[in-house]
N, C-alpha and C positions, 0 to 999 in steps of 0.2 A: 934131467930133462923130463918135462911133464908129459904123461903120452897121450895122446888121439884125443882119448874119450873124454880125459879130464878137461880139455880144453875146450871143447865141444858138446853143443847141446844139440837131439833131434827137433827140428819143429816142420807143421804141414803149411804148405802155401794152398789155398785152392780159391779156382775160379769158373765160375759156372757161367753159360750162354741157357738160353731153354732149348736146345737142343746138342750142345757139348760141353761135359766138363770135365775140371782136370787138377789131381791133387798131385802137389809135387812132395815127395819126403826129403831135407834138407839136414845133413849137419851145418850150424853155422857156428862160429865162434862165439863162446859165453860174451854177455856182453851185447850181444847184435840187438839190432832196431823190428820194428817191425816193418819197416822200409827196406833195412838191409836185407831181410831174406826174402818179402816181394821181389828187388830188384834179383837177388842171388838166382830165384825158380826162372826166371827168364821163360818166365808167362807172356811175355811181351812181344818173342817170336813167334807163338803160336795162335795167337789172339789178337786181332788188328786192333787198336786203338787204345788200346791199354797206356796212358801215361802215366808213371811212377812219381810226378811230381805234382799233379790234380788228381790220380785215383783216389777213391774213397777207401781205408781201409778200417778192419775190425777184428779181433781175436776172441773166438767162439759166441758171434754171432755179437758183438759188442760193438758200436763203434770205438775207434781210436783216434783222437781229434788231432793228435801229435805222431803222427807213425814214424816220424823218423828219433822220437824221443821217448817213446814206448819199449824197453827193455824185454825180452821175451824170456822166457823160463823152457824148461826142458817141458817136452808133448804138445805144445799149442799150437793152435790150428792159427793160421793170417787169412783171414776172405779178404779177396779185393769185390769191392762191389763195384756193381754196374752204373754208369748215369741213369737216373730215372727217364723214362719216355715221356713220361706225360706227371705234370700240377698234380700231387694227391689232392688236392682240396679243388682242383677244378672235377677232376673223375669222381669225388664226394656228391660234388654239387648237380652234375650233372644224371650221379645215379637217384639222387632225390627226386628232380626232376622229372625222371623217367617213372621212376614209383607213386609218385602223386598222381603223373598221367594215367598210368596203368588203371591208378584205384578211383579215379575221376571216372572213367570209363566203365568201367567196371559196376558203378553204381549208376551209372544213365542207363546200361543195355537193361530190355526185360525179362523177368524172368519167366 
């Protein structure tokens, strides 16, 4: 019979708020998903809204488009990311806007 270790690999789960986060260290079985040891850290109880079946995941800051078909190797970290608050390309758009205004301004005052 094969023991513990050989069946088993470490990998980290973490998941961060801006103002709490939280790395779980995990044996899972060789083999596991990056789904499987998302759901395994049961981040989910600690962290409101966390869904394991539309979270976004990624291993060492990568996305992973397939996380429950994503095979994990021994030491690697799982992020679950967060939904984005706000359009990157509208927060783009918007800081252009504000920048042009600024330098608009900036060349009418006298000096």
């Amino acid at each position: 019979m094969a023991d513990f270790a050989e069946e088993h690999i470490k990998v980290e789960v973490a998941y961060a708020l801006a103002n709490k986060q939280k790395v779980v260290v995990l044996n899972v079985p060789k083999g596991a998903s990056v789904y499987d040891a998302a759901v395994a850290s049961k981040l989910d109880e600690e962290f409101e809204g966390i869904d394991w079946n539309t979270a976004k995941m990624g291993v060492f800051g990568k996305l992973v488009p397939k996380p429950k078909d994503r095979v994990l190797e021994e030491g690697e970290r799982v992020e679950i990311y967060r939904p984005l608050i706000a359009d990157p390309k509208e927060v783009r758009k918007r800081r252009a806007e504000k920048a042009k205004l600024a330098k608009k301004q900036s060349s009418e005052s006298p000096e």
